[in-house]
C-alpha positions in Angstrom: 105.0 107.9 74.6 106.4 105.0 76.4 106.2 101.2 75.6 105.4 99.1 78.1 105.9 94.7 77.9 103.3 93.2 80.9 106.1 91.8 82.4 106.9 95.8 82.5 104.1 96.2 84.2 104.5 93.6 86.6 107.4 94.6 88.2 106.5 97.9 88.1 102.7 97.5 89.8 103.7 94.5 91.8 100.9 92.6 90.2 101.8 89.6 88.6 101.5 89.2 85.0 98.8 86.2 84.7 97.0 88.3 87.2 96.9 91.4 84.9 95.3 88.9 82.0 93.0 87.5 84.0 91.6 91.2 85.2 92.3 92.2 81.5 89.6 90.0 79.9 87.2 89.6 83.2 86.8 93.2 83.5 88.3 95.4 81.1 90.7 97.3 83.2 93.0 97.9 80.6 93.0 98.1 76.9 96.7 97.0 75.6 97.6 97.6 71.9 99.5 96.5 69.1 102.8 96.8 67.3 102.7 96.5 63.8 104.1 92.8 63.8 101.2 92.4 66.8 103.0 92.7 69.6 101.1 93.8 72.9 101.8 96.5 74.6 101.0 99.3 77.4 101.2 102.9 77.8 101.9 105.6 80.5 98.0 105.7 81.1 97.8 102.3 81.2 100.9 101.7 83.9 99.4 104.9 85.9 95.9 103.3 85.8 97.4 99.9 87.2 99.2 101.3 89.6 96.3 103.3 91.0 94.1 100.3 91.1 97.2 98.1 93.3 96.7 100.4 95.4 93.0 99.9 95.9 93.1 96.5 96.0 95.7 96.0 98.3 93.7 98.2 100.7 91.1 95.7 100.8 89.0 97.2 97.3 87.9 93.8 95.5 88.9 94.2 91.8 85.3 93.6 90.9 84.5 96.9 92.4 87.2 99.0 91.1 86.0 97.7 88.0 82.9 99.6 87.8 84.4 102.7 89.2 84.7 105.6 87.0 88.4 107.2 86.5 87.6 110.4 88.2 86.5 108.4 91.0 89.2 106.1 91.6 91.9 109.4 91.2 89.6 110.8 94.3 89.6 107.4 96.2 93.3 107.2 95.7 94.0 110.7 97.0 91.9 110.1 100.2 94.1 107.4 101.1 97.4 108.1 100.7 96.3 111.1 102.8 96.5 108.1 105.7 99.4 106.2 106.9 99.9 103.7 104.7 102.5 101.0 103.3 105.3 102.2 101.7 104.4 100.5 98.5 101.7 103.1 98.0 104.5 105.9 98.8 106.7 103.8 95.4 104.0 104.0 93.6 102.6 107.3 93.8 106.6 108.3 93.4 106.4 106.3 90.0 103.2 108.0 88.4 104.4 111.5 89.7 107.5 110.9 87.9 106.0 109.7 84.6 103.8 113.0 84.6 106.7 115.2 86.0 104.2 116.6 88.6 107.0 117.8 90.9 104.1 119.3 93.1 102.6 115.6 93.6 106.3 114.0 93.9 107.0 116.4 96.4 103.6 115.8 98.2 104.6 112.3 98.5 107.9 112.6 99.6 106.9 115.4 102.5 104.0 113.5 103.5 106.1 110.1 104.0 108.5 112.3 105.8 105.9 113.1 108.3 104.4 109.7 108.8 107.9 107.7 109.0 110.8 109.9 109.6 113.0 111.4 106.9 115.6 108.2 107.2 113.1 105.6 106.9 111.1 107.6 104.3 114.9 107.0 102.4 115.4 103.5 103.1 112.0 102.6 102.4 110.7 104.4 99.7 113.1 106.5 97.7 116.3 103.5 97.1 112.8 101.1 96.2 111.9 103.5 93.9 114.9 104.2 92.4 115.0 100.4 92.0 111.9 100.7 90.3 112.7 103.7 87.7 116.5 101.2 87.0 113.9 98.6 85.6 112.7 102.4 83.2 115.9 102.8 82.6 116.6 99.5 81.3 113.8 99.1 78.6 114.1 102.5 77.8 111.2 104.0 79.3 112.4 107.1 81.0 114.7 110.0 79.3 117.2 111.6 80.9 115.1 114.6 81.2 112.8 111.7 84.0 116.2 111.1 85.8 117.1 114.8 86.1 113.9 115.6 87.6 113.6 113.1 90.2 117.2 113.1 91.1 116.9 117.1 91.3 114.0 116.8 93.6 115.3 114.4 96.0 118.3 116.3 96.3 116.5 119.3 97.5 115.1 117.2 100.0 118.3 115.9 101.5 120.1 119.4 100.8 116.9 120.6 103.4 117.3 117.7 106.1 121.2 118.0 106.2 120.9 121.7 106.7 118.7 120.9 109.6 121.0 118.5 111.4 122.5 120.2 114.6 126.6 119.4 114.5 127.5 117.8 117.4 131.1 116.9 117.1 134.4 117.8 118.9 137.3 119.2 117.5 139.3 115.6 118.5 136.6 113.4 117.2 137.1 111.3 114.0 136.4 112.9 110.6 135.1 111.3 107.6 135.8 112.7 104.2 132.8 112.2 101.8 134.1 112.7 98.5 133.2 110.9 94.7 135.9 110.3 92.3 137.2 112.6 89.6 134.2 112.0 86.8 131.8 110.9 89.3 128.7 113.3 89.5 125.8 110.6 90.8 125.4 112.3 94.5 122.4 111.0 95.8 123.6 108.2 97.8 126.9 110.3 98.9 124.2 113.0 100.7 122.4 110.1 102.0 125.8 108.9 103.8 126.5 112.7 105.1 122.5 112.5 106.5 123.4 109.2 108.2 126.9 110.4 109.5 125.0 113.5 111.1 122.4 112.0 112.3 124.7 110.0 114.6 127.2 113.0 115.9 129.9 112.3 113.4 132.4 114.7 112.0 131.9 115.6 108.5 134.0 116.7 106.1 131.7 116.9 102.2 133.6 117.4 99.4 131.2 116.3 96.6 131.2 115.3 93.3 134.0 115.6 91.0 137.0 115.2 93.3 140.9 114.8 91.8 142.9 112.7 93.2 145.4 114.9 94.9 142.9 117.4 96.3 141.5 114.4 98.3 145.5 113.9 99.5 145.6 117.1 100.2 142.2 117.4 102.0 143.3 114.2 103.9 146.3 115.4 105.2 145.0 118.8 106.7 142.0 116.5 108.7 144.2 113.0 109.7 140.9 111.4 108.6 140.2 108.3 110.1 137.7 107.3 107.3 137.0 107.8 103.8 133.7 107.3 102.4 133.0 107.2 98.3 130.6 105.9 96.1 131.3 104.4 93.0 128.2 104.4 90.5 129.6 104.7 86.8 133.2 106.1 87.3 136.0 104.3 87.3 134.5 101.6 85.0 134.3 98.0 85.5 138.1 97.1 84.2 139.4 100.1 86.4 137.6 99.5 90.1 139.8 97.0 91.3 143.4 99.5 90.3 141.3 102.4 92.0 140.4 100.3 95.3 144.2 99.3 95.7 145.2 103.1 94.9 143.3 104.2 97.6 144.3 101.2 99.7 148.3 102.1 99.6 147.6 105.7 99.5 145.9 106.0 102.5 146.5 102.8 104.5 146.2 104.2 108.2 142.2 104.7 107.1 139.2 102.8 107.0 137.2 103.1 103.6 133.8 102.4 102.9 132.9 101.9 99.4 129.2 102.1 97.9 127.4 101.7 94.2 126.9 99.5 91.5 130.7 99.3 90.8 131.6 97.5 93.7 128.6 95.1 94.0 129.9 92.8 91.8 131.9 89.5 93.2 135.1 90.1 90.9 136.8 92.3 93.3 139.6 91.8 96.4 139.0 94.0 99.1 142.4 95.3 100.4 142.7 95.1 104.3 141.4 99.0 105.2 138.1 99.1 102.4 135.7 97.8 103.1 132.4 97.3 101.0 128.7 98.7 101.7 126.1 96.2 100.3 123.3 98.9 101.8 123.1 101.8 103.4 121.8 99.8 106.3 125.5 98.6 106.5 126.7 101.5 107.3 124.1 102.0 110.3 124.8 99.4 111.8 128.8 100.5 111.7 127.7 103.2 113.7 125.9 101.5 116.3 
């Protein structure tokens, strides 16, 4: 079972930490234990239970109230809202207990229903990269196991897989292409489907060639399009040391095209863009490319 600091909790539920005390020993929302050498801490239940009652309180519920609310109770009261339109913190949130459960029937509720209120591409900008912000901060203090990350990742996949596959191509046999490829190594995909969503979604040619690509099949695959842009995202391969030697590969190798770059590799200050790459700090970068 996971461990869980308050300060855990706090960027987790949003709530800050004093607050959490304060609500701790005024009305005995939750129940924190002890380590051995008498160190607090929380539990899946407890982060679950927090999250649940955010979300009440930020719809206007008065803490007092929630309070004397039974569990079954605030489960049901929970439910009937996030049947409603709501903020997309509640969407995060929901995302966050599904995933702690693995209930891929709730986390693919959430992710359909969002879909529905807010469009698929604001339903990605503003819930799923905020809550794969939120499940980094698992990630870091060990909270999550691979098996977590394989499940979400598996499910939002599906979901993208579904909305590309419903995109209408609307290109011309003369209009730019863009190669969407990650680097030999490279299997993290998300954020490469993401791009070939965004791409679609405004008419441009698309050439996916997914995770895993060597070097001289993206030459090749290059040369038999002309491509006009390349588009890669760099989230743990190369490593650190080897970015910048990779960047300035790609730079002479293909220097008649323009390169977006994306990930946690290039997001650091260290680096010199050559001329034709250029960086993406967001995805709303690239939308506004496309404009």
């Amino acid at each position: 079972m996971a461990q869980y600091t308050i300060k855990e909790l706090e960027h987790l539920s949003g709530i800050k930490a004093h607050t959490i005390r304060i609500w701790e020993q005024r009305y005995g929302i939750l129940t924190p234990r002890r380590t051995e050498t008498n160190i607090r801490y929380y539990d899946d239940e407890d982060l679950k239970s927090l999250l649940n009652i955010s979300l009440l309180n930020e719809r206007g519920y008065k803490i007092s109230k929630i309070a004397q609310m039974e569990k079954g109770e605030i489960l049901e009261t929970v439910r009937q809202l996030c049947d409603q339109p709501c903020e997309c913190a509640h969407h995060v949130s929901e995302l966050v207990t599904a995933m702690v459960d693995m209930n891929e029937y709730h986390f693919d509720r959430v992710l359909s229903r969002s879909a529905v209120q807010m469009g698929f591409q604001e339903t990605m900008q503003e819930v799923v990269y905020p809550f794969l912000n939120k499940i980094g901060i698992l990630w870091q203090t060990g909270n999550i196991t691979p098996a977590h990350e394989h499940f979400v990742s598996n499910l939002i996949r599906q979901k993208l897989l579904v909305a590309i596959d419903g995109q209408t191509a609307r290109w011309k046999e003369d209009d730019p292409v863009y190669i969407l490829y990650l680097p030999e190594g490279e299997l993290h995909e998300l954020a490469l489907l993401y791009m070939h969503y965004i791409l679609r979604a405004h008419h441009q040619r698309v050439v996916y060639m997914g995770q895993h690509l060597p070097f001289k099949d993206l030459e090749l695959t290059h040369e038999q399009f002309s491509a006009e842009y390349l588009c890669t995202v760099l989230t743990t391969t190369p490593e650190r040391e080897q970015v910048q030697g990779y960047l300035d590969r790609l730079s002479a190798r293909f220097p008649d095209s323009t390169i977006y770059v994306y990930g946690y590799q290039v997001q650091h200050d260290a680096l010199a863009f050559p001329e034709n790459v250029q960086r993406l700090s967001c995805m709303t970068e690239l939308i506004a490319k496309l404009k």
